[in-house]
C-alpha positions in Angstrom: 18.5 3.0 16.8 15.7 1.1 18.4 12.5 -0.4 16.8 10.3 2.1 18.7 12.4 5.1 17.4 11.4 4.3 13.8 8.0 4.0 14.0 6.3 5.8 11.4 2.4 7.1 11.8 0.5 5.3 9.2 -0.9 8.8 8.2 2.9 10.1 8.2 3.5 7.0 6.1 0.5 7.9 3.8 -0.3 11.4 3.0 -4.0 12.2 0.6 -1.7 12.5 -2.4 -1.0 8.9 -1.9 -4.4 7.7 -1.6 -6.7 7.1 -4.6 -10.3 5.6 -4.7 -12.2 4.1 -8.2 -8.6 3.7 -9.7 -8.8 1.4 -13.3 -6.6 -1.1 -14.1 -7.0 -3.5 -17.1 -4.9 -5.9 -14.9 -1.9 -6.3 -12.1 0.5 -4.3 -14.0 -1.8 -1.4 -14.1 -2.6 -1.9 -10.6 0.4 -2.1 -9.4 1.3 1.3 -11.4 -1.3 3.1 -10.4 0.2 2.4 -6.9 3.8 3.3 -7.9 2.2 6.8 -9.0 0.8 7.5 -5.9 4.1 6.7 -4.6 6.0 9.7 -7.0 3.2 11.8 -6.3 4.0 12.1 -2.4 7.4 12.2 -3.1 8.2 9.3 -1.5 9.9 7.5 -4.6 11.2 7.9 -8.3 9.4 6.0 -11.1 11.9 3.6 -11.4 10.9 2.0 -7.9 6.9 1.6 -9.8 9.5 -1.0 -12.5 11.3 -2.7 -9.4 7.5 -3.4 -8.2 7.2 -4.7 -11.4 9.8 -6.9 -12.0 9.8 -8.5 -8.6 6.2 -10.1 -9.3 7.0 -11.1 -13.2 10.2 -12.6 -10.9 8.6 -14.0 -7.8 5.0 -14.7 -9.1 1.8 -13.2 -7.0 3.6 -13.7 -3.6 2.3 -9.7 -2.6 -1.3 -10.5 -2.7 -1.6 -11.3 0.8 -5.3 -12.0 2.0 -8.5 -12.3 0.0 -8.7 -8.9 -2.3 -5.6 -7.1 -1.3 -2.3 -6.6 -2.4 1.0 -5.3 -0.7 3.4 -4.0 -3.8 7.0 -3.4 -3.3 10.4 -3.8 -3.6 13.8 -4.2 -2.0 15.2 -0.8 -0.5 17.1 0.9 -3.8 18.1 4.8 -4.7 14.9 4.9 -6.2 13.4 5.7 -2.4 13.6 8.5 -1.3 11.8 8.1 1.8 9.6 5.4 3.2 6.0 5.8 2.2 2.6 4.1 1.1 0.4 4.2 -1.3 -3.9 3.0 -1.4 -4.9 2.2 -4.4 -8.4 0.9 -4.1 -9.5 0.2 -7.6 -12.9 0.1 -9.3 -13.0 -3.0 -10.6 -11.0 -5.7 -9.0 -7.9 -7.6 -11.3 -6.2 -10.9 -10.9 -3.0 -11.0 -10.1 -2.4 -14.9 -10.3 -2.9 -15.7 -6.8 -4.6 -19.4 -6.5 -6.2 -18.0 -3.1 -6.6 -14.5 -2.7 -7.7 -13.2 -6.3 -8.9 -11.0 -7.7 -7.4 -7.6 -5.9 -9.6 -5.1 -5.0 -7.3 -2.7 -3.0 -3.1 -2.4 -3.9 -1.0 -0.6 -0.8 2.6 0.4 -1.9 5.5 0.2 0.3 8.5 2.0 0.0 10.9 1.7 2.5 14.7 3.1 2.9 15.7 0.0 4.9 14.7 -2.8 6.0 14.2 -1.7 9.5 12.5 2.2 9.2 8.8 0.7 8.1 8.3 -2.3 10.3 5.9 -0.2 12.7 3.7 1.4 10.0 3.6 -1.9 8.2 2.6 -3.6 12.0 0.2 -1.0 12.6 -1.4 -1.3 8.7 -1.6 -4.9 9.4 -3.7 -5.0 12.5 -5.8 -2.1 10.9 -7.2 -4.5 7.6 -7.4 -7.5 10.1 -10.2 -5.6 11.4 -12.9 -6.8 9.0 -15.9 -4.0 9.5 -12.9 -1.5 9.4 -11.5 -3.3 6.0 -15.0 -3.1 4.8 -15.1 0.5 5.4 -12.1 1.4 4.2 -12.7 -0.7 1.0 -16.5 1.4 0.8 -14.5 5.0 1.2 -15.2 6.9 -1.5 -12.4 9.7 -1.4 -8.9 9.7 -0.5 -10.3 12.3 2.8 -12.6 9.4 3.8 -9.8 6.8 3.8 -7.7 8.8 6.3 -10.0 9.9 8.6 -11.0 6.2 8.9 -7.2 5.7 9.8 -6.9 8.2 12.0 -9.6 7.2 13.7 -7.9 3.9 13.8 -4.3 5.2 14.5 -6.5 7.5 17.3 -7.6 4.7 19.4 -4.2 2.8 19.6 -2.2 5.4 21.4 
């Protein structure tokens, strides 16, 4: 199967029941929860994959916040997937997460993926989306799950 075959829409990828706006989290393990939930709640994964997240900071350290104010959680590929999905979770108040650079979060996207191949376009695509800083901005400003994908599809809209 070719790279082009799996690419995933990012709006495929991330349905309104994965998206949540003024989410609160006392700190990273919240945040990162509140993600995982968003995750069960489309039915991409099982609860247990919200404890790999977990563990794999508490075992790698803050590696998954990945620019100033955001934060990619996830896992390796396990049963607890069910399909490859992701989650927003842009919270009210932003939490440290340990990062010397890039704390505190303000927005937590989870990845689930069934292999280590089937999300590499979504995750491309997601990428050059927040590199776009007035887009970033306004996605960060949404204030309902509804406002955060139609900014996306706008986004997904113009790169066909």
């Amino acid at each position: 199967m070719t790279a082009n075959s799996q690419q995933i829409a990012l709006l495929d990828a991330l349905p309104e029941t994965a998206v949540a706006v003024g989410v609160r989290a006392a700190d990273w393990r919240e945040a990162i929860t509140a993600s995982g939930d968003l995750l069960v709640a489309s039915g991409a994964t099982t609860d247990a994959y919200t404890a790999e997240m977990i563990e794999t900071v508490e075992r790698l350290g803050p590696y998954i916040v990945l620019a100033p104010g955001l934060a990619l959680a996830h896992s390796r590929p396990s049963p607890s997937v069910l399909r490859t999905g992701l989650s927003w979770a842009a919270l009210a108040t932003p939490v440290p997460f340990g990062h010397e650079a890039n704390d505190p979060v303000r927005l937590v996207i989870g990845l689930a993926a069934v292999d280590h191949d089937a999300h590499s376009g979504a995750l491309a695509k997601l990428a050059r989306m927040l590199a776009d800083t007035g887009r970033m901005r306004a996605l960060q400003d949404a204030t309902s799950a509804a406002e955060v994908r139609r900014l996306i599809s706008e986004y997904e809209g113009g790169q066909e």
